[in-house]
C-alpha positions, 0 to 999 in steps of 0.5 A: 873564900869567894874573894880568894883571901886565905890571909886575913888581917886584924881588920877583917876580923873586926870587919865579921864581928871577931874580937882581935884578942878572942882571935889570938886565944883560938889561934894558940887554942885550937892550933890544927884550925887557926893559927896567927903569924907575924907578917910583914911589917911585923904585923899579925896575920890569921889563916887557917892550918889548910884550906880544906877547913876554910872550905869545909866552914864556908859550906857550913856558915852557908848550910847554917844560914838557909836552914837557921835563918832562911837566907841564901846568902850566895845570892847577889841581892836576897829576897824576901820569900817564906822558906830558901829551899834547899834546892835553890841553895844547891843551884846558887853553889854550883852556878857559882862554883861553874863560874869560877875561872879556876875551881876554887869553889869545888870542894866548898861545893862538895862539902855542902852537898854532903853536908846536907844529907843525913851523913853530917849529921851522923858523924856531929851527933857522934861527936857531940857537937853542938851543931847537931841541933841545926842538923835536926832541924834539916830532918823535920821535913825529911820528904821535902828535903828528899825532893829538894835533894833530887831536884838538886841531883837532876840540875847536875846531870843537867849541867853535865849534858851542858858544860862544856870544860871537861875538868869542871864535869869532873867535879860535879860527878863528886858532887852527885857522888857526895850525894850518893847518885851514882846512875851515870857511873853505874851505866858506864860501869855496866858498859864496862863489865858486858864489854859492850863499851865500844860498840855503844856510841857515847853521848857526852854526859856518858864520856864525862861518867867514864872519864870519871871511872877510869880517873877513880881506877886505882889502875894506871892505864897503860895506853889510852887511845881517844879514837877508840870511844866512838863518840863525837868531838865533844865527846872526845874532849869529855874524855881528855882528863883520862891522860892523867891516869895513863902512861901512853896517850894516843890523842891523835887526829881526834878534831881537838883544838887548843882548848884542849890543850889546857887539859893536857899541860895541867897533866904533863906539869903534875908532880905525880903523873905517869904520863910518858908518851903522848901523840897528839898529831894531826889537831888543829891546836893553834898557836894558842895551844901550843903555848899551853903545851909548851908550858906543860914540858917546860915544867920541872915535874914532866916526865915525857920521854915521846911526844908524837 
């Protein structure tokens, strides 16, 4: 998964210690996980049905080895020291999924942090797994595990307030809802319902919380205007994932530059964007930034009828 290698060969099975004929038993065996094609060269080739469960079983081999062996096996060169805490395991997936240029690593990271709380246990104890037992050795020290849990919760806050792509805060308010901290939300939402939202100036962490709740709406908004959050610049570019979820984005005279741009062709080239009018004057985009957007309304899947 770190790689990106979604085919594997018969060498990479022998490689993790997997039998080449075992492999072809589970591949007609269990058919919605595995399943064994023919490649080129008529040479056979292993993948799993969908990436989801290559990343669901990455985040539980990961899981596995902290709390069965004591490794952190996302760590470059391990150390020898009497007990991985988990917190420093959960600090190792979300330095690494941050570092990831394309966000292959999110859902890998969203799995292990639900799959460390009580919840995964429940759902493997309800289906009998044989699991359960490595899920029972997390709750041993339940006390040690809810600071670990905290701690982990407040070094995503933290990396909230310090990154700096809009898209990759996103995720990791999926994260902190995977383990049920909502407080960021629920200081936006309380913003929301007094509608004392633009009347509060909004630090970037916050514009990243409601960024998050206006993308979960399950309203498509039919204007969003950027200069209407009274927030500063890198605040405003917190906020720019909202584009897909709106039909009219007013984007103007808001300081974006082209790293902006980035954010706004992803949404014009998604198949099931309501995005129809969009204004995005007086920014100093540059070249660079509109190449981007350029891209985003050359694809078959935009649907803009106004561009400002």
């Amino acid at each position: 998964l770190e790689k990106g290698n979604l085919i594997f060969y018969k060498q990479d099975l022998r490689e993790s210690g997997i039998d080449v004929s075992e492999a072809s038993v589970y591949s007609g065996v269990c058919t919605e996980i595995f399943k064994e094609e023919c490649g080129l060269y008529q040479e056979m080739v292993y993948c799993f049905v969908h990436l989801s469960i290559q990343e669901y079983l990455a985040a539980l081999f990961v899981l596995h080895s902290c709390v069965n062996k004591n490794r952190n096996v996302l760590q470059a060169k391990e150390y020898r020291i009497d007990r991985v805490q988990l917190s420093e395991l959960h600090r190792s997936a979300v330095d690494k999924a941050l570092e990831s240029k394309n966000g292959h690593l999110d859902l890998f990271l969203r799995f292990l942090l639900g799959l460390s709380l009580d919840s995964g246990e429940t759902f493997l104890r309800r289906k009998r797994n044989p699991i359960v037992t490595f899920f029972q050795r997390l709750r041993t020290k339940t006390e040690r595990r809810s600071r670990s849990i905290e701690k982990t919760v407040q070094y995503i806050k933290e990396m909230i307030r310090e990154e700096s792509s809009a898209e990759r805060t996103i995720n990791l308010f999926h994260c902190l809802n995977e383990l049920n901290d909502n407080s960021l939300v629920q200081e936006i939402q309380n913003y929301l319902r007094s509608g004392k939202l633009s009347d509060t100036e909004l630090e970037s962490d916050q514009c990243s919380a409601l960024a998050f709740v206006l993308l979960m709406s399950e309203e498509i908004l039919d204007e969003f205007d950027l200069k209407t959050y009274n927030t500063s610049a890198a605040g405003h570019q917190r906020l720019l994932p909202v584009v897909r979820n709106c039909q009219k984005a007013i984007l103007n005279n808001c300081e974006l530059t082209q790293t902006c741009c980035n954010v706004v062709a992803s949404a014009l080239q998604s198949s099931d964007s309501p995005l129809r009018d969009l204004d995005l004057s007086y920014n100093n985009l540059e070249d660079s930034g509109v190449e981007l957007l350029c891209a985003g309304l050359m694809s078959p899947n935009c649907k803009l009828q106004r561009l400002g």
